[in-house]
LOMARTI-191701 format. One record per residue (C-alpha): residue in one letter; x, y, z. Coordinates in steps of 0.001 Angstrom, whole numbers, padded with zeros to 6 digits, always signed. Each point is the difference from the previous one (the first is absolute). Example, Ala and Ser with C-alpha at 12.3 -4.5 7.8 and 13.67 -1.06 7.14 Angstrom:
BEGIN
a+012300-004500+007800/s+001370+003440-000660/
END
This chain:
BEGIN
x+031361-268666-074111/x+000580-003331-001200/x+002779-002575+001658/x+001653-002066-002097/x+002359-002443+000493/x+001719-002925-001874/x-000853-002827+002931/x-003419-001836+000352/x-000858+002520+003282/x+000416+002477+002159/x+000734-000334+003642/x-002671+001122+002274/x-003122-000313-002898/x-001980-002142-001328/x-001758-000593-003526/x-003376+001465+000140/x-000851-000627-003462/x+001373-000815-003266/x-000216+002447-002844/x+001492-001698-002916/x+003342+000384-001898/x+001428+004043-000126/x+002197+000500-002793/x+001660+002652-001953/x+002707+001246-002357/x+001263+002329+003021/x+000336-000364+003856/x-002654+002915-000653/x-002532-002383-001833/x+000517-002062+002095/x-001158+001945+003584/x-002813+001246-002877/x-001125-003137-000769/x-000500-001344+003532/x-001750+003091+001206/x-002185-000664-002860/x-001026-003330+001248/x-000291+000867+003147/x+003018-001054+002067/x+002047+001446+002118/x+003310-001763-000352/x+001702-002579-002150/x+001716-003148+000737/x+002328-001728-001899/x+001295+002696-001830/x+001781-000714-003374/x+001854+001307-002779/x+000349-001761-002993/x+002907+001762-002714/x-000476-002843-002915/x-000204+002396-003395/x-003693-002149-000809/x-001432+000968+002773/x-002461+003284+000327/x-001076-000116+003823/x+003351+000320+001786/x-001366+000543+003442/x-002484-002214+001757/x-001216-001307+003182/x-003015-001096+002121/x-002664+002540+000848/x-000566-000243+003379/x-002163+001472+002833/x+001834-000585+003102/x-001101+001117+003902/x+001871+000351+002786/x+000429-003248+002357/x-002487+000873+002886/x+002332+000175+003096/x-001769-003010+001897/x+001081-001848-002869/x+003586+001089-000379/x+001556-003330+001192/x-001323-001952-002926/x+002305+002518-002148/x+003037-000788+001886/x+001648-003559+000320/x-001146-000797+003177/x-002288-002744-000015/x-003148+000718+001759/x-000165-002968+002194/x+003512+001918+001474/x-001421+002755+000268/x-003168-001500+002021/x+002598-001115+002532/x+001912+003527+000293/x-003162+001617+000805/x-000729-003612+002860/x+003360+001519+001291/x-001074+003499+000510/x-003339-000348+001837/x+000437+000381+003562/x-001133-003178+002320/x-003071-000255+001479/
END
């Protein structure tokens, strides 16, 4: 299965590895032309309906990974330095 979305990433991955451009005259091509290079989703999705063009569809080939879940609050908003103190917070006293 290949993602594919129209923003620059998805929540909860990462880029692994870029692949290059996919592109196609379908949505089909397209999926077909970034499991050719390797990838296993797409960012920045696009489809471009001017008469010249021939590739409609295209997007960057992307190998992304799940965010490792000790790593999770550099995903979020939460700058890391606050969440340094939440975790001060919770130890217990000694």
């Amino acid at each position: 299965m290949i993602a594919t979305t129209t923003a620059s990433r998805i929540g909860g991955y990462y880029v692994a590895a870029y692949k290059g451009t996919a592109e196609g005259e379908t949505y089909g091509e397209l999926l077909k032309s970034a499991e050719a290079l390797g990838a296993n989703a797409i960012l920045n999705t696009c489809y471009d309906d001017a008469l010249d063009v021939d590739t409609l569809f295209h997007g960057a080939a992307v190998v992304i990974e799940p965010i490792p879940a000790s790593l999770q609050h550099l995903a979020t908003n939460v700058p890391v330095f606050e969440s340094a103190q939440a975790v001060e917070r919770t130890k217990e006293p000694r």
